[in-house]
gemmi code that builds the backbone of each chain (N, CA, C; Angstrom):
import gemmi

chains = {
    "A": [
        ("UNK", (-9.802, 4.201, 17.732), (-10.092, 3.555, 16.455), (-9.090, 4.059, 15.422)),
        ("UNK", (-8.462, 2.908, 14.626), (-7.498, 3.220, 13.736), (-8.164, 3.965, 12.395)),
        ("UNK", (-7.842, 4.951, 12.001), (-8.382, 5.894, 10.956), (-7.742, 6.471, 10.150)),
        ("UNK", (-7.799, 7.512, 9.340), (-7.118, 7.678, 7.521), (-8.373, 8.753, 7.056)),
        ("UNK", (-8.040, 9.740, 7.431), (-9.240, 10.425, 6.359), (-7.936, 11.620, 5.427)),
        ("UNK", (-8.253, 10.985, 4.218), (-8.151, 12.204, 2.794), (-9.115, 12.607, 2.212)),
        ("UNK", (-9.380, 13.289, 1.255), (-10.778, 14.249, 0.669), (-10.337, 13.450, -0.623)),
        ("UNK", (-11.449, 12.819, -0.945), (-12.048, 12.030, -2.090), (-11.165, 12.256, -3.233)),
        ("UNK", (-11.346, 13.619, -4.057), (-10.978, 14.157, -5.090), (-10.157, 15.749, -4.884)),
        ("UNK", (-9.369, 15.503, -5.732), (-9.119, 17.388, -6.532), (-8.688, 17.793, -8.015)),
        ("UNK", (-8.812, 18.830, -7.850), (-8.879, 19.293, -9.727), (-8.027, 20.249, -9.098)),
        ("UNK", (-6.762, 20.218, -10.139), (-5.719, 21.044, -10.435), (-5.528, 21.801, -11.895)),
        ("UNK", (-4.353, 22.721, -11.970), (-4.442, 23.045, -13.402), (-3.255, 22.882, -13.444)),
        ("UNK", (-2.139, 22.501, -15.057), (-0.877, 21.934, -15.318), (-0.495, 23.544, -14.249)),
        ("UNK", (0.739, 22.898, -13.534), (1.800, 24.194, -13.202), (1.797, 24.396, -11.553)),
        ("UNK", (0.540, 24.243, -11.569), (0.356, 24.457, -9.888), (0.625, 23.804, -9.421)),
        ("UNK", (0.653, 24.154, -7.620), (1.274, 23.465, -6.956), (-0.033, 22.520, -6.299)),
        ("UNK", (0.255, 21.649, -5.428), (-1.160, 20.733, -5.333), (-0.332, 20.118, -3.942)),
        ("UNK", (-1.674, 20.749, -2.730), (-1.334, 19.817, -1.705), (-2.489, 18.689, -1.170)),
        ("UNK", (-2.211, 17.861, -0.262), (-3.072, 16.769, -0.152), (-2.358, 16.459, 1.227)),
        ("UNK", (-3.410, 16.670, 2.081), (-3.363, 16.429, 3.275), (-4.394, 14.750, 4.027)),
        ("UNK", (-3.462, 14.295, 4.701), (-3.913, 13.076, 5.309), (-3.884, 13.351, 7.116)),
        ("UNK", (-5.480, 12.934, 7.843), (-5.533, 12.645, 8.718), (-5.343, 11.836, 9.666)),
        ("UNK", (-4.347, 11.578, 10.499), (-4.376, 10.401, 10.795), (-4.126, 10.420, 12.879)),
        ("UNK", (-5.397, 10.133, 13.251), (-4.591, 10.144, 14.616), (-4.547, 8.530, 15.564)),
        ("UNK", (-3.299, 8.583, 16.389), (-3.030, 8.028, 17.131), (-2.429, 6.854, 16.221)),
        ("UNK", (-1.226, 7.429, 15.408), (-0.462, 6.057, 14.914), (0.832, 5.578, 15.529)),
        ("UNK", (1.556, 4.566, 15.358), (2.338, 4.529, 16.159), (3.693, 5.425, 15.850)),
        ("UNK", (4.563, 5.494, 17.065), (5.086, 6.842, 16.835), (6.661, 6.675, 16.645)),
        ("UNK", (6.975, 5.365, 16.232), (8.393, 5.089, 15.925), (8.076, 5.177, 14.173)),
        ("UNK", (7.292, 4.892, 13.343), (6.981, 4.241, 12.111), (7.030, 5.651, 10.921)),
        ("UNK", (7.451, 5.740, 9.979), (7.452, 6.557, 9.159), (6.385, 6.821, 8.485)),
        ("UNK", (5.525, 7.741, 8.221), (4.477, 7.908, 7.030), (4.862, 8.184, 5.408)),
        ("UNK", (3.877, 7.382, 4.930), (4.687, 7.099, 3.778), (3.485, 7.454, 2.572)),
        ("UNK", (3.676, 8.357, 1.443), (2.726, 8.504, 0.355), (3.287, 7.942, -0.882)),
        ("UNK", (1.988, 7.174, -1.211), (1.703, 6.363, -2.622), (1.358, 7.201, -3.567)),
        ("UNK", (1.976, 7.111, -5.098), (0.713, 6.980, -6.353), (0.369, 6.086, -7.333)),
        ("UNK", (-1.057, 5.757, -7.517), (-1.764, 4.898, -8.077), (-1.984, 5.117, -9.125)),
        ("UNK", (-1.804, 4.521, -10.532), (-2.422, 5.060, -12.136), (-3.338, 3.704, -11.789)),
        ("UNK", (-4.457, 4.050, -12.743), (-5.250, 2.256, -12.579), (-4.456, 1.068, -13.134)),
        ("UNK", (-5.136, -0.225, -13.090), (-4.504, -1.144, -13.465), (-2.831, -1.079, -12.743)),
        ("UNK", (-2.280, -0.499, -12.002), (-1.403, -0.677, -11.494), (-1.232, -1.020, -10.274)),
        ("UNK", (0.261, -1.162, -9.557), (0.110, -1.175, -8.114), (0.845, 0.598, -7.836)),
        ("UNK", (0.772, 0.677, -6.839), (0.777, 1.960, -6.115), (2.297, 1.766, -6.009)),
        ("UNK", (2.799, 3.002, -6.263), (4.419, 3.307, -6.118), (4.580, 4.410, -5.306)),
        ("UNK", (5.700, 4.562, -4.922), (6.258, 4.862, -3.649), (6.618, 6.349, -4.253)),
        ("UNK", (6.109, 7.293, -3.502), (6.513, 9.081, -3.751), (7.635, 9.281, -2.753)),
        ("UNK", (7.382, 9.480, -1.293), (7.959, 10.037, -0.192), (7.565, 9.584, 1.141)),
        ("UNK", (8.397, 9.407, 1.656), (8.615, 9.210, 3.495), (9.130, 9.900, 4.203)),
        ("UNK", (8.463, 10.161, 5.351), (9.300, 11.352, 6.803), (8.725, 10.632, 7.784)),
        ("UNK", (9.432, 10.890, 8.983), (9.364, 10.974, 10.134), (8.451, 12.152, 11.086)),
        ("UNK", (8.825, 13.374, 10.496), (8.843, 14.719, 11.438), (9.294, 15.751, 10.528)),
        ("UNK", (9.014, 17.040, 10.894), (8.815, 17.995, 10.200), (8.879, 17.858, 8.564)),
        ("UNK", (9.818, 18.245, 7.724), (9.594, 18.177, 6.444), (10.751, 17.518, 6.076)),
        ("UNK", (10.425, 16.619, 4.888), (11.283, 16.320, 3.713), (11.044, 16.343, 2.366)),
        ("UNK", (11.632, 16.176, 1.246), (11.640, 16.788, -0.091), (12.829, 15.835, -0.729)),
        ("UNK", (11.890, 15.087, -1.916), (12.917, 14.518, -2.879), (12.948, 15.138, -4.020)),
        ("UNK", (13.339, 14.686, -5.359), (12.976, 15.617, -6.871), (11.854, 15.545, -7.117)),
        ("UNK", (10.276, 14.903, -6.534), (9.375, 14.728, -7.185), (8.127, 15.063, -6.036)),
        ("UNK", (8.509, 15.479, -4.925), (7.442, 16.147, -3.780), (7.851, 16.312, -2.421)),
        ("UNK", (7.661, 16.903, -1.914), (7.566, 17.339, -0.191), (6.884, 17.084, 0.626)),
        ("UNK", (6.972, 16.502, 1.634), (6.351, 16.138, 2.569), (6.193, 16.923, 3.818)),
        ("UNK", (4.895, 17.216, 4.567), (4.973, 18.042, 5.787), (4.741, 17.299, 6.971)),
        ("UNK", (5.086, 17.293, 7.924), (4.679, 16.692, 9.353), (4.491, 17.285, 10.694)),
        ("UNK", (3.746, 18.002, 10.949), (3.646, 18.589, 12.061), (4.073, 18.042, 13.480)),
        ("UNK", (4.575, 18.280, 14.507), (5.024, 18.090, 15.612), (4.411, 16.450, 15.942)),
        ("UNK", (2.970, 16.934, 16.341), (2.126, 16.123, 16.798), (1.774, 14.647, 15.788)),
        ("UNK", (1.951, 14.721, 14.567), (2.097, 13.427, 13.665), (0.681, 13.193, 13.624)),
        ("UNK", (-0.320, 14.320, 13.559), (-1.783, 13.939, 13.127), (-2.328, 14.031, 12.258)),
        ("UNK", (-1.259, 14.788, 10.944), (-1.534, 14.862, 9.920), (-0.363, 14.820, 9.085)),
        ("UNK", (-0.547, 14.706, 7.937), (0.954, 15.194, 6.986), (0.213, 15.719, 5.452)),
        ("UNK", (0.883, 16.350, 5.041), (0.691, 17.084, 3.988), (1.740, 16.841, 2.634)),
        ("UNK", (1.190, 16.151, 1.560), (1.814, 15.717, 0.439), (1.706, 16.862, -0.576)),
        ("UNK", (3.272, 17.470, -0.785), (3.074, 18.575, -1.738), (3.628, 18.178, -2.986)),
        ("UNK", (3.242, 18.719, -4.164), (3.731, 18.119, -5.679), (3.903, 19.315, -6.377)),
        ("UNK", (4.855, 19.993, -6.384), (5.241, 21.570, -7.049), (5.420, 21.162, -8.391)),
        ("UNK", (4.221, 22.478, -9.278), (3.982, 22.596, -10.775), (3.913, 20.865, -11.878)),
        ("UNK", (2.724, 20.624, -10.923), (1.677, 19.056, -11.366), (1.877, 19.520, -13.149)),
        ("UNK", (1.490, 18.135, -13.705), (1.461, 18.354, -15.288), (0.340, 17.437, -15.786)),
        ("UNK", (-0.291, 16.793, -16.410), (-1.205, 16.082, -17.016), (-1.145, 14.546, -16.393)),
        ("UNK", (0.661, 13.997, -16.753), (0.618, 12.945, -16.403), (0.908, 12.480, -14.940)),
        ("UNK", (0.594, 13.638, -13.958), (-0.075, 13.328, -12.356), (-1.142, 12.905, -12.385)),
        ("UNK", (-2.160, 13.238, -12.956), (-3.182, 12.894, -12.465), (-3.356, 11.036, -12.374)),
        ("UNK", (-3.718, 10.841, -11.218), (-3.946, 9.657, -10.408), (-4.299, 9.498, -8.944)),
        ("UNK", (-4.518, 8.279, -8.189), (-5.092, 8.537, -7.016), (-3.659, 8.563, -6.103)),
        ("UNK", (-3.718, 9.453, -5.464), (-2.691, 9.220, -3.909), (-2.976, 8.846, -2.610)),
        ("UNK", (-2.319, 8.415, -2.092), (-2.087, 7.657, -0.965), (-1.748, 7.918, 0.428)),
        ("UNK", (-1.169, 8.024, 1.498), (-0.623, 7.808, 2.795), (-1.289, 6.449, 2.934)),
        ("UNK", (0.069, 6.283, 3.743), (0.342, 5.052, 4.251), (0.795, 5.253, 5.490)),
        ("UNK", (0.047, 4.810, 7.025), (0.757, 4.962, 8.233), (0.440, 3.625, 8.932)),
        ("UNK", (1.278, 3.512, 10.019), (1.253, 2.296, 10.729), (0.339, 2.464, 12.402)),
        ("UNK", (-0.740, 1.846, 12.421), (-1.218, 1.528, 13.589), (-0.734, 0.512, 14.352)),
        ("UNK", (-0.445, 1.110, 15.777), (-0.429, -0.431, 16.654), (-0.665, -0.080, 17.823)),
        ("UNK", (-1.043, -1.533, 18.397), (-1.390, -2.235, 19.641), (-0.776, -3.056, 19.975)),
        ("UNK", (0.087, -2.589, 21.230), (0.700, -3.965, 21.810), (1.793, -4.085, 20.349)),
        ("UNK", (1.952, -5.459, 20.418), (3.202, -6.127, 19.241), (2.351, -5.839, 17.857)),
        ("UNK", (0.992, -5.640, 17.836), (0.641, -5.902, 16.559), (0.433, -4.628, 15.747)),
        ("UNK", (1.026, -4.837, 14.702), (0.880, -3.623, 13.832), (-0.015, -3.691, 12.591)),
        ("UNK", (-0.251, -2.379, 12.061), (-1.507, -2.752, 10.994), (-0.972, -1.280, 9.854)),
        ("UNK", (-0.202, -1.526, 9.377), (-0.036, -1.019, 7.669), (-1.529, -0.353, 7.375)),
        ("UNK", (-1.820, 1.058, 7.211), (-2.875, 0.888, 6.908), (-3.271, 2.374, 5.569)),
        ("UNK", (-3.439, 1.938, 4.684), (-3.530, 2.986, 3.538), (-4.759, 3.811, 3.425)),
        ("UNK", (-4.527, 5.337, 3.551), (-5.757, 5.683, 3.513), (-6.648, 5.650, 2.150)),
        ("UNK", (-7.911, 6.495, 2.374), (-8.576, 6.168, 1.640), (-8.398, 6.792, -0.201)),
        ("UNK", (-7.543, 7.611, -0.350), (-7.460, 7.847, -1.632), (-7.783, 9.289, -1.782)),
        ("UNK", (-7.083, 9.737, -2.822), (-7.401, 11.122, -3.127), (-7.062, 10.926, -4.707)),
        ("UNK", (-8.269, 11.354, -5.401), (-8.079, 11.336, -6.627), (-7.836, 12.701, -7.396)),
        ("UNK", (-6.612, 13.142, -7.862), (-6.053, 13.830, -8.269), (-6.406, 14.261, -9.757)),
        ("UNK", (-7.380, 15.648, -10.000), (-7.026, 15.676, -11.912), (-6.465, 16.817, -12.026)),
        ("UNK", (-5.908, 16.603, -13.243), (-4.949, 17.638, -13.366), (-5.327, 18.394, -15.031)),
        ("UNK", (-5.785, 19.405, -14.842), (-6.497, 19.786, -15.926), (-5.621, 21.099, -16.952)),
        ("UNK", (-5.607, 20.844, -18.234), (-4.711, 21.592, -19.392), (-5.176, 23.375, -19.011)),
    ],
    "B": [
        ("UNK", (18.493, -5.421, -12.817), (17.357, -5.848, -11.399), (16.040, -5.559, -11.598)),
        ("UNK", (15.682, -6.724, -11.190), (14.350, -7.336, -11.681), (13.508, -6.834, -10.250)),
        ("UNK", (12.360, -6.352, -10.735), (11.465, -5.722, -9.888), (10.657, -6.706, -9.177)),
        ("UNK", (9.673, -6.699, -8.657), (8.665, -7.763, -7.769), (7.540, -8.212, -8.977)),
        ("UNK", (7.618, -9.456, -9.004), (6.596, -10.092, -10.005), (5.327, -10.724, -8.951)),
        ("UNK", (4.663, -11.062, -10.044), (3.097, -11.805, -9.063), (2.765, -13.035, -10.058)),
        ("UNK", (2.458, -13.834, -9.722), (1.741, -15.031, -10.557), (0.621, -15.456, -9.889)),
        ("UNK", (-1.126, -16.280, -10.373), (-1.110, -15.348, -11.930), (-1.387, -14.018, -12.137)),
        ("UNK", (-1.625, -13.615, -13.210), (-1.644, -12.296, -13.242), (-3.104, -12.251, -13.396)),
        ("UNK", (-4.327, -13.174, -13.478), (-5.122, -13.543, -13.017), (-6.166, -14.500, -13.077)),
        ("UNK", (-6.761, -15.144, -12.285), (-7.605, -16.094, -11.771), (-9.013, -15.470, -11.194)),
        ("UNK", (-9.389, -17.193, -11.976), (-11.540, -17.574, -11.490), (-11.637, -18.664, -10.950)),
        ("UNK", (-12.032, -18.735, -9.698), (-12.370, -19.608, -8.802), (-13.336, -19.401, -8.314)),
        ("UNK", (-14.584, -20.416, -7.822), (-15.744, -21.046, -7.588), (-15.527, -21.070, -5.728)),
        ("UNK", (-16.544, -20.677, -5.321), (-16.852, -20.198, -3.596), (-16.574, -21.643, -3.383)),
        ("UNK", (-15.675, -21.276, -1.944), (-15.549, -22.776, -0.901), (-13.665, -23.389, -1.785)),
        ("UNK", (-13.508, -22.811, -2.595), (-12.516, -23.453, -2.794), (-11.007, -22.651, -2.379)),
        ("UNK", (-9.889, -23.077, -3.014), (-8.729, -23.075, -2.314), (-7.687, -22.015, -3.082)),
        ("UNK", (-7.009, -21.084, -3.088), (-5.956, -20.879, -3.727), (-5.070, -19.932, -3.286)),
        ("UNK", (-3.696, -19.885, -4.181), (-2.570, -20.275, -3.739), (-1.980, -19.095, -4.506)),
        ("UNK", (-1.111, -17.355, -4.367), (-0.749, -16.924, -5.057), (0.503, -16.239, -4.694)),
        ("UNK", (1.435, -16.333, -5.909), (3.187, -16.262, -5.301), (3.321, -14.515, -5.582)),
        ("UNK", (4.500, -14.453, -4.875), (5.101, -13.049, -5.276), (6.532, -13.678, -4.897)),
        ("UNK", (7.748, -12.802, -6.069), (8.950, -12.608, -6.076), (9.243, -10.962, -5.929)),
        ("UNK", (9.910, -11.037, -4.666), (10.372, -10.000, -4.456), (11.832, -9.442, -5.253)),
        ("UNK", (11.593, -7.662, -4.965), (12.646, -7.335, -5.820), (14.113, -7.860, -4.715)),
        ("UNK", (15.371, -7.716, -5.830), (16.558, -8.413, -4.997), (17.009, -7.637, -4.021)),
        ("UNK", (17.492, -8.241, -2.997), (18.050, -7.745, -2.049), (16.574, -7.349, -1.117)),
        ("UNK", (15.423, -7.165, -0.737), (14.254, -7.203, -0.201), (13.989, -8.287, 0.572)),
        ("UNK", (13.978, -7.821, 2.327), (13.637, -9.217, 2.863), (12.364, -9.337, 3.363)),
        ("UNK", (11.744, -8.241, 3.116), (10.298, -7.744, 3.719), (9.298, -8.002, 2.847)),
        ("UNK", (8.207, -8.717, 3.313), (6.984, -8.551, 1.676), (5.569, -8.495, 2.623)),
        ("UNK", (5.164, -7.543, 2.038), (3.670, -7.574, 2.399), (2.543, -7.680, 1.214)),
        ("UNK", (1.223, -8.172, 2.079), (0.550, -8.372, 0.870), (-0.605, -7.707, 1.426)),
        ("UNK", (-1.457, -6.998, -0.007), (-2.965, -6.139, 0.311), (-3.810, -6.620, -0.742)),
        ("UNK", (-5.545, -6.276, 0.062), (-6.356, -6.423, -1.031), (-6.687, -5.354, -1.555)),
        ("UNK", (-7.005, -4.936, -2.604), (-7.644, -3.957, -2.752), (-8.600, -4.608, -3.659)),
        ("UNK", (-10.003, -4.140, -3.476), (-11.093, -4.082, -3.907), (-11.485, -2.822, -4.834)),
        ("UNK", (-12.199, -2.637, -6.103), (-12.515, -2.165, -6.632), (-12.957, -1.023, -6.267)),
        ("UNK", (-11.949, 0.246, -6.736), (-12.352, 1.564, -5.976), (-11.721, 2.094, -4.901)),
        ("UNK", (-11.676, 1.149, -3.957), (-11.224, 1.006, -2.737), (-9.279, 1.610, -2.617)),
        ("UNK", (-8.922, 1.862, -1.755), (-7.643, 1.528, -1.108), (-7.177, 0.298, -0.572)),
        ("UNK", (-5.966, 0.197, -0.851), (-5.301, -1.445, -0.824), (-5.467, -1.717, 0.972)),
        ("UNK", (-5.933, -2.624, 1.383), (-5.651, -3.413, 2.686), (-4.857, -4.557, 3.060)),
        ("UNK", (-4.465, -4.022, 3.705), (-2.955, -4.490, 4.444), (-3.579, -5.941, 5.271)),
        ("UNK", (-2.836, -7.344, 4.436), (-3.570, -8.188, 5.042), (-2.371, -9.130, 6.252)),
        ("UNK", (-1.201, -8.672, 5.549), (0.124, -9.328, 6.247), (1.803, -8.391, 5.793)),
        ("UNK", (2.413, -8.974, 7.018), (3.651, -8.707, 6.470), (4.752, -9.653, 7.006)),
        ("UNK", (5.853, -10.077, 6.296), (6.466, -11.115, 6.164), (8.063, -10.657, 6.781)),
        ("UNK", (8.584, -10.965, 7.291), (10.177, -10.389, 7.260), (10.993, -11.497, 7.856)),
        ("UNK", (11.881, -12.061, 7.030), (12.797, -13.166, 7.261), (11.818, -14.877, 8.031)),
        ("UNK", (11.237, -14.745, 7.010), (10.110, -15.855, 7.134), (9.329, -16.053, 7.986)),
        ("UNK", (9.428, -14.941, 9.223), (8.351, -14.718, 10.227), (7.129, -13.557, 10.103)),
        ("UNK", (6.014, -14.058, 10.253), (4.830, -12.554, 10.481), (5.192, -11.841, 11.204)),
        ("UNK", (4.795, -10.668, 10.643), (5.585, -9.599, 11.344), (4.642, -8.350, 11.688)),
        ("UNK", (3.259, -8.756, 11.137), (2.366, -7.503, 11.462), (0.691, -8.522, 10.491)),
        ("UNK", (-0.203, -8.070, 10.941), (-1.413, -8.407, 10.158), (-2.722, -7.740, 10.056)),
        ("UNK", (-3.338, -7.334, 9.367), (-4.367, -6.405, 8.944), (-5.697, -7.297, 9.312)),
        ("UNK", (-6.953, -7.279, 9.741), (-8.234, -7.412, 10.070), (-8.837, -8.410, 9.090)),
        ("UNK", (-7.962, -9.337, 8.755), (-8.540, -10.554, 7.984), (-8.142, -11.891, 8.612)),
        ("UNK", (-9.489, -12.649, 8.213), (-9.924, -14.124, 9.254), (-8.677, -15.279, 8.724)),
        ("UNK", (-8.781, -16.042, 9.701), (-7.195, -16.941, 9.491), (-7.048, -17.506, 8.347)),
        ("UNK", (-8.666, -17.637, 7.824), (-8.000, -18.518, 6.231), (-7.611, -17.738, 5.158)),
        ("UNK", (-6.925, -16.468, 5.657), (-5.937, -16.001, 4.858), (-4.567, -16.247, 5.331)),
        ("UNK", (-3.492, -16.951, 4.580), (-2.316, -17.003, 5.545), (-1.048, -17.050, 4.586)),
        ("UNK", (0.128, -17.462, 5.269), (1.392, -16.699, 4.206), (2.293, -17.463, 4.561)),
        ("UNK", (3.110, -17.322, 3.433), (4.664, -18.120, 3.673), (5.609, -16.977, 3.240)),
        ("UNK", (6.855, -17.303, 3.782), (7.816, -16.284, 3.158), (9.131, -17.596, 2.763)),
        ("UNK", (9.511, -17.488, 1.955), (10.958, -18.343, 1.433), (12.067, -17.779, 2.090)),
        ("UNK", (13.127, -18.628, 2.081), (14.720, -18.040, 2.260), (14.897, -17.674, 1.271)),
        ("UNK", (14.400, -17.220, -0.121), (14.888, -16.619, -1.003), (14.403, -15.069, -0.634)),
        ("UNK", (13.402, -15.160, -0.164), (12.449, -14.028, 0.224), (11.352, -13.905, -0.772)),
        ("UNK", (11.173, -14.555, -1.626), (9.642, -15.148, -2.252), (8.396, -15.271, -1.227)),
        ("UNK", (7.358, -15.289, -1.876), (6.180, -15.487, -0.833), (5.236, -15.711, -1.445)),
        ("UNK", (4.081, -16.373, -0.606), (2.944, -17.050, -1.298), (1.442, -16.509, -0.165)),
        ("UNK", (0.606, -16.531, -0.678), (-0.746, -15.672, -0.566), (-1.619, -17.201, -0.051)),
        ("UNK", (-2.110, -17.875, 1.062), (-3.297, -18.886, 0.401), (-4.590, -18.260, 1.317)),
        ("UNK", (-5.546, -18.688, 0.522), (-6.816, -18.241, 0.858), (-7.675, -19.371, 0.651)),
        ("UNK", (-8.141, -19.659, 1.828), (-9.098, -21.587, 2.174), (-10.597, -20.650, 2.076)),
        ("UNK", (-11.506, -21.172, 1.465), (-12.926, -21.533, 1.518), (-12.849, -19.864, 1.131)),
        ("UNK", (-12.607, -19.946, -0.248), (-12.972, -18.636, -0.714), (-14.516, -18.022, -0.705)),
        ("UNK", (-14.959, -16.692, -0.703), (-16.084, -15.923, -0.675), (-16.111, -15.163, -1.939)),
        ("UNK", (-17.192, -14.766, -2.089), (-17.813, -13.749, -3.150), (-17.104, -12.798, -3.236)),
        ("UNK", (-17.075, -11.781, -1.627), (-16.237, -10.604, -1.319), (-15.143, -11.180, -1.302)),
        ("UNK", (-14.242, -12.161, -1.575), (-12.744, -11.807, -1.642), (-12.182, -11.559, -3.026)),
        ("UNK", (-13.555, -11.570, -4.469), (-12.843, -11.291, -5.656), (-12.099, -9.500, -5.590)),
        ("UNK", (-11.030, -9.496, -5.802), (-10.074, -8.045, -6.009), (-8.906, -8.146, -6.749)),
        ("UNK", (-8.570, -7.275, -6.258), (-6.853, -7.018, -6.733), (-5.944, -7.540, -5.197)),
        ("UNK", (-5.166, -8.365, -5.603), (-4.490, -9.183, -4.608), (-2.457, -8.413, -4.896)),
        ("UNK", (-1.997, -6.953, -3.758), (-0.335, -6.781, -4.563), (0.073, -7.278, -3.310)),
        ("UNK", (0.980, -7.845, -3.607), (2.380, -8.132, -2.748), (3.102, -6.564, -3.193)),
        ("UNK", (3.895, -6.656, -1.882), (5.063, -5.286, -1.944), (6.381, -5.491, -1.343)),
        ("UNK", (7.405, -5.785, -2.151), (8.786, -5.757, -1.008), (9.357, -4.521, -0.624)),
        ("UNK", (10.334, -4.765, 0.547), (10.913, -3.465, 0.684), (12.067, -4.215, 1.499)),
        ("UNK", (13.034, -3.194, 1.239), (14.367, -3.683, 2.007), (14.818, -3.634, 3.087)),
        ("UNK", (13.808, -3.070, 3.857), (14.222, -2.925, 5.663), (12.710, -3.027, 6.120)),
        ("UNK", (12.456, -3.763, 7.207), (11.232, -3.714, 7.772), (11.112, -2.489, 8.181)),
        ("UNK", (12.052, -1.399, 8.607), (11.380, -0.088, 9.226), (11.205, 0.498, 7.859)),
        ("UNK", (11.623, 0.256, 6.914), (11.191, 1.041, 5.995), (9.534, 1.144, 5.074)),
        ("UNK", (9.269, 1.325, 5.160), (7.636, 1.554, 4.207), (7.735, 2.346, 2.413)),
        ("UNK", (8.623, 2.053, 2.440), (9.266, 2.339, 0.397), (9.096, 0.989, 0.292)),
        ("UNK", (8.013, 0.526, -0.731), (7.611, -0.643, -1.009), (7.790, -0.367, -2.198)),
        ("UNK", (7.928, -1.617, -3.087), (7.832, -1.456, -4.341), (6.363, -2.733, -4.690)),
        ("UNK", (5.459, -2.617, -5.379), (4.585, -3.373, -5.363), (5.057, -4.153, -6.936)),
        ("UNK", (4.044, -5.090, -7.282), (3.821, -6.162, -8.156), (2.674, -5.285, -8.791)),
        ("UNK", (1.846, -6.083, -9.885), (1.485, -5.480, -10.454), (-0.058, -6.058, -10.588)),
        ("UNK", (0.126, -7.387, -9.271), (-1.215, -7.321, -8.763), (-1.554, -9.048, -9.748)),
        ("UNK", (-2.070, -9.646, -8.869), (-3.155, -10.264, -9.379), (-4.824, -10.340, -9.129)),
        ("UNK", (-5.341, -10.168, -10.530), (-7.108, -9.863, -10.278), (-7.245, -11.462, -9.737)),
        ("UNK", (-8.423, -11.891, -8.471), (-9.034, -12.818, -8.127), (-10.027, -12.619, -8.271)),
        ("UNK", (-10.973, -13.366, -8.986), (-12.545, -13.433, -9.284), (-13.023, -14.890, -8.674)),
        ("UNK", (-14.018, -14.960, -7.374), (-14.224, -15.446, -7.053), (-16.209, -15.546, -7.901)),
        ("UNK", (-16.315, -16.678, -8.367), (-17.996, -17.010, -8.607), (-18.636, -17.532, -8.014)),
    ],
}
model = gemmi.Model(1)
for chain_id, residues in chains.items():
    chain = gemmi.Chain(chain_id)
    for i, (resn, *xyz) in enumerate(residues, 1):
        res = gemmi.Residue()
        res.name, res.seqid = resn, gemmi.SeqId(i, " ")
        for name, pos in zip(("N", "CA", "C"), xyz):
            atom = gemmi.Atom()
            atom.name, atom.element = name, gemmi.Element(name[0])
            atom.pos, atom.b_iso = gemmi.Position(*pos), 0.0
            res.add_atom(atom)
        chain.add_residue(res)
    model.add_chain(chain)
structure = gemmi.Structure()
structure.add_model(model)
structure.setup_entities()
């Protein structure tokens, strides 16, 4: 069964570092995992993508363990205007058909 | 360069009926997918489009279905609308099908009565 588990919520304080881990097993294993962030009223924009072990742009790090059953979205010294919901994004498939599938959300606050 | 637009930005439509909603992708993007997201919820992945063929589809019944343009534009239709399909309707382009860096629209609300 295709699945996505993140933890609902977290409370941060400005400065810290803030990770957010996504579950995901048995996705397909050519496809990149990919994390979103959401402000409301918006659409979800694009943070970071990897493959395998780690990558890092100017605005977060990404972890990937061997096995690709989880990944870990890091955001070094969060500030007020983080707070919003985040995302992973991984690809399930069967056969030819694939299924885009976003997990369930992690709502991020980020407190003064 | 003009980012991915949506039209409308939103609509009320009455159960059993028909409609029809575009996205312009950003330039150079030949890929577009489209999700629902429902209130609260995380966006669901209902299709994806790449050089005017489907290219992947998410757990929704056929009278959801899609076009993609040679411009790489695309259109959303949804036959014999339901109660549960009022949401947030984004299209997302991206410039390589292996890629998953989408840039989304900014959504149109559907309120179905």
């Amino acid at each position: 069964l295709a699945k996505t588990t993140q933890p609902i919520s977290m409370d941060s304080y400005e400065g810290q570092e803030v990770n957010i881990t996504c579950s995901h097993n048995n996705i397909a294993t050519n496809d990149y995992i990919t994390w979103y962030q959401q402000f409301p009223s918006q659409g979800p924009r694009f943070i970071i993508q990897g493959y395998k072990t780690k990558v890092t742009n100017e605005v977060a790090s990404l972890f990937i363990p061997a096995d690709r059953k989880s990944s870990t979205l890091s955001l070094p010294r969060v500030s007020l205007s983080d707070t919003a919901v985040y995302y992973c994004l991984v690809v399930f498939s069967s056969g030819s058909a694939r299924q885009l599938t976003f997990g369930s959300g992690t709502q991020l606050t980020v407190l003064p | 360069e003009t980012g991915v637009t949506q039209s409308p930005t939103h609509l009320i439509k009455t159960r059993g009926q028909q409609v029809t909603l575009r996205c312009s992708s950003q330039s150079g993007h030949n890929t577009v997918s489209w999700y629902q997201q429902a209130l609260g919820q995380g966006p669901q992945f209902i299709f994806q489009y790449y050089r005017e063929e489907e290219n992947g589809r998410g757990n929704f019944p056929p009278r959801f279905s899609g076009l993609q343009f040679p411009n790489y534009s695309s259109e959303l239709n949804v036959n014999a609308l339901e109660l549960d399909d009022s949401a947030l309707y984004l299209c997302a382009s991206s410039p390589a099908v292996s890629s998953y860096e989408q840039y989304f629209g900014p959504g149109t609300r559907l309120t179905v009565t």
